[in-house]
N, C-alpha and C positions, 0 to 999 in steps of 0.2 A: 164626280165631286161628291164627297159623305155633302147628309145632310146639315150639318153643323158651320155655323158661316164660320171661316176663318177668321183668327184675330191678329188684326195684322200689326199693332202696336203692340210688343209683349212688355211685363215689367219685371225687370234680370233681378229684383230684390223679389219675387212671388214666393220661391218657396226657402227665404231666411228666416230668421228668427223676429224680423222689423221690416215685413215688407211694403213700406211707403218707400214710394219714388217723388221726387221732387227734383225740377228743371228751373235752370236758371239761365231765362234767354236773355242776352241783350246784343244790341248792335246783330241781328241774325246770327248771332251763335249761342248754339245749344248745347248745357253743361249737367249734365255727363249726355253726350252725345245717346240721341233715341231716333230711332228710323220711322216716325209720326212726324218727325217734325217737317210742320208747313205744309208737310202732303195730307190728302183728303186720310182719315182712318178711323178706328174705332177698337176700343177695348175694355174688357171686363170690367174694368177698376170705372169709379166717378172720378170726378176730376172739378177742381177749383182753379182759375187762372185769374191770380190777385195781380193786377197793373200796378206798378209804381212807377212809370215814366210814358209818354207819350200816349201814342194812338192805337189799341190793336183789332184786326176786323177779323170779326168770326163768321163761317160757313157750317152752318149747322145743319143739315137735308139741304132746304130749297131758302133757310131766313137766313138773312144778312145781318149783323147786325157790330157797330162799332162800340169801344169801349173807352175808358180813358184813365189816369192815374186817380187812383182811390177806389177804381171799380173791381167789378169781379164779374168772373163767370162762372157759374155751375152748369157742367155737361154730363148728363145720364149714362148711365152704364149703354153702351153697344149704340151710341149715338153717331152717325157717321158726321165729321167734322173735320174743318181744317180751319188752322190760328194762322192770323198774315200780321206782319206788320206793315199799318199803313202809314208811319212814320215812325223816328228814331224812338224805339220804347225800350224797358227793360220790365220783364215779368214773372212771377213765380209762378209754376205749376206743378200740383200737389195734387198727384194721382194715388187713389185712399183704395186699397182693396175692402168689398164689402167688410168682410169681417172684423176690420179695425174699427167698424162703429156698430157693431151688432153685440159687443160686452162677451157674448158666448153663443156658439148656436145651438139653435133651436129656444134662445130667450124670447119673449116676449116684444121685449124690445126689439128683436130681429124679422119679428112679425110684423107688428104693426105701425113702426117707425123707421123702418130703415127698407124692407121688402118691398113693403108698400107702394114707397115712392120710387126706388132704384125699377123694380118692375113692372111699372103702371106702363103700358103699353103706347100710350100718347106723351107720355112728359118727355122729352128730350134736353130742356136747359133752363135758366131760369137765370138771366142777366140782373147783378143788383148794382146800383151807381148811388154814388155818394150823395147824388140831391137828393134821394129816396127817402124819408126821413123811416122809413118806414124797414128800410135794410138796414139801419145804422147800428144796432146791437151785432148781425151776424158780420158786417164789417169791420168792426170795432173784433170782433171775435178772431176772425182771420187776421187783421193786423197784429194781435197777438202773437199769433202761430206762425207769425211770418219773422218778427219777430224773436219768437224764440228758439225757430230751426235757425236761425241766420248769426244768431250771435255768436260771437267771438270766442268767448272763454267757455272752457270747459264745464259742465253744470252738472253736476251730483245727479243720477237718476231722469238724464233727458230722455229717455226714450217715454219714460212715464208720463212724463211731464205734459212731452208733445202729445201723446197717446189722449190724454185726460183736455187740454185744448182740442184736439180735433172734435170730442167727444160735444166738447161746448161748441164748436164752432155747426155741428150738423143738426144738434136740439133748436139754434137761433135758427138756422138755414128751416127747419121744417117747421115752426113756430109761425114765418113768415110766407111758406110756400101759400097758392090758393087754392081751393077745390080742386083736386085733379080732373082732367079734360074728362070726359069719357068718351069711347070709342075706341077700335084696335088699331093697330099701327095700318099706317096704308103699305099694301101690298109693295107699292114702288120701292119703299123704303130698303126692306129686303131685299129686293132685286139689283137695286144702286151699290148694294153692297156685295154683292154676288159679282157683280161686274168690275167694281173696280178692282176685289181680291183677286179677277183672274188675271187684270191688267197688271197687280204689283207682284203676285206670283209667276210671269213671264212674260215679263217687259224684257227681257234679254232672247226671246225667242222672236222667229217670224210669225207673227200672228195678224190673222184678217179682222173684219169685222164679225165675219160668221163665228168665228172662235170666240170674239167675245161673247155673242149675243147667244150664242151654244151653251156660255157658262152659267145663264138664267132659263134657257128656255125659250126665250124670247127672239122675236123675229128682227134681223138688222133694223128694219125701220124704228122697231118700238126698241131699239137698245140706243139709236140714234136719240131719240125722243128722249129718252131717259139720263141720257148723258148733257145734254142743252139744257134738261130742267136743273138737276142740281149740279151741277159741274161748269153750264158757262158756254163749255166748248166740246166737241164731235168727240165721239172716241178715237180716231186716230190721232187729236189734237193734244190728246188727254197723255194718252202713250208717249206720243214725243216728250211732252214738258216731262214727265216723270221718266224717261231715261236720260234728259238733261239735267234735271235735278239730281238722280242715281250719278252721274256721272260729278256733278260739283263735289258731291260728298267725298268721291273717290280722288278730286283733284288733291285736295287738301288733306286726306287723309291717309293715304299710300302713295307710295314710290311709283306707283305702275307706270307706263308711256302715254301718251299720248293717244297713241296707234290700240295699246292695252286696253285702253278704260274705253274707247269709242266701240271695238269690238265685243270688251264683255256688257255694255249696257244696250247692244243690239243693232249698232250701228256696223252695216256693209261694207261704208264706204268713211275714211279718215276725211279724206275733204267734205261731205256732207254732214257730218258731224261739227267738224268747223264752222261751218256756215253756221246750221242749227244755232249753235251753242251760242256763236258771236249777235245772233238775231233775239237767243233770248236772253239774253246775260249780258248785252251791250261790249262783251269784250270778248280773246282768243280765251279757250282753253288754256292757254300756256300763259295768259296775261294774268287769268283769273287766279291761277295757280300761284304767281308771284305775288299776288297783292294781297292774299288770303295768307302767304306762307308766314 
C-alpha cells in the first residue's frame, strides 16, 4: 500500500471549472448519488451538513454526536465519519474543496485562515445548533447559501454569487471556532482509516482478518480493538454491513440478478446472502428492490 491514505469519497466536480458538490439527502436518498453516503469515509474537501428536517446522527472517529433542523455540521478535511439518519430528515451537504475559500493560492488568507484550521491536526468538526446564540451569524450565513444554491430561477452570475456566500459563510464559521486543541492526531486515527480503505477497497474479495490488520501493520488483536472503538462492531461485522450496503445500492441501481449482485459484492453463497440482507434490511433483496423501485 503507497504511503498516502486513500480517499475513498471522490468529488466528480474536482477538476471542473466550479468544483463544489452539494448532496441533497432526504427520506435515505442521495442526490446526485456519492459512494460516502452512510458508510464510514473521509475526503479532501470540508464539508458543511445544514439539517432542515428531523434528526441526523454523526460518527465522527470515536464522538457521537446528534443534530436537528436549523443545525449544522462542519467536518475537517481527511476526518473519517459517517452521517445516519436517526429519523425522517432531509439535509444539504456542501462539500467546499480548499481552494474555493483560499481567494488564490499562496494568499495570505490561504495561510492563516483557511490552512490553519483545515490542517490543524486535532480539529476534526465543530457542531453549531440554533440555541447557540453564539453560531447564529455563521447559520444565518449558510441559510443563505442554502438558499441560494436551491432556488428556482435562474440568477445572473450564480456561481459568483454562491462562490462570494460561501466566502462569508467560512469568515463567520472561523470568527466563531475556539482556540485550536493542541496536540497531533492520535496515531489510531490513521490507522482506522487504513483499515477501513482496505475493507472498502475489497470487500468483493475473500479477505481474513490478518489481511486487514496486514493493511496497518497492526496485529489482529489491536485491529479488533481498533474497529470496536470507532466503528461499534468487529471487522468481520463491519465487512458484511458494507457488502450489504454495496449490494442495496446495486439493488436499485442496475439491472444485475439477484445471484449478480450477491457474487460481485463477495457473497459465496445466494442463500446466505439472502439471509444477510433479510437480517439487515428487515426485508428480501428482491422486496427491497421493489419498494425502492
Amino acid at each position: 500500500m503507497e504511503n498516502a491514505l486513500p480517499i475513498y469519497s471522490h468529488n466528480p466536480y474536482d477538476a471542473t471549472k466550479f468544483p463544489l458538490l452539494v448532496l441533497d439527502v432526504e427520506r435515505q436518498m442521495c442526490r446526485p448519488a456519492n459512494e460516502g453516503f452512510r458508510v464510514f469515509h473521509w475526503h479532501e474537501e470540508v464539508q458543511f451538513v445544514y439539517i432542515l428536517k428531523g434528526i441526523v446522527h454523526f460518527r465522527i472517529y470515536d464522538d457521537e454526536i446528534d443534530l436537528k433542523a436549523g443545525d449544522c455540521m462542519f467536518i475537517n478535511q481527511a476526518a473519517l465519519h459517517q452521517i445516519m439518519e436517526k429519523e425522517d430528515c432531509h439535509y444539504h451537504s456542501y462539500i467546499v474543496p480548499i481552494r474555493m475559500l483560499s481567494f488564490f493560492s499562496g494568499s495570505i488568507m490561504e495561510e492563516r485562515n483557511v490552512m490553519a484550521v483545515v490542517k490543524h491536526p486535532a480539529f476534526t468538526c465543530f457542531p453549531m445548533r440554533s440555541g447557540d446564540g453564539g453560531c447564529r451569524k455563521v447559520l444565518k450565513a449558510l441559510q443563505e447559501l442554502d438558499n441560494l444554491y436551491f432556488q428556482k430561477e435562474i440568477v445572473k452570475c450564480s456561481e459568483y454569487r454562491i462562490s462570494i456566500q460561501l466566502a462569508k459563510v467560512w469568515l463567520e464559521l472561523i470568527l466563531v471556532l475556539p482556540e485550536m486543541p493542541k496536540g497531533m492526531t492520535a496515531p489510531s486515527h490513521e490507522r482506522i482509516r487504513r483499515l477501513i480503505s482496505f475493507v472498502h477497497q475489497n470487500f468483493d474479495k475473500d479477505i481474513s482478518l490478518k489481511d486487514i490488520a496486514g493493511a496497518a501493520n497492526i496485529s489482529p488483536t489491536e485491529c479488533q480493538r481498533c474497529f470496536r472503538a470507532y466503528t461499534k462492531c468487529s471487522p468481520y461485522q463491519y465487512l458484511m454491513r458494507y457488502r450489504l450496503e454495496q449490494s442495496a445500492v446495486m439493488l436499485t441501481s442496475s439491472n444485475d440478478t439477484i445471484t449478480e449482485i450477491a457474487v460481485s459484492v463477495g457473497f459465496n453463497s445466494v442463500s446466505a446472502y439472502i439471509k444477510y440482507f433479510k437480517k439487515f434490511y428487515g426485508e428480501t433483496p428482491s422486496k427491497f428492490r421493489h419498494n425502492k423501485g
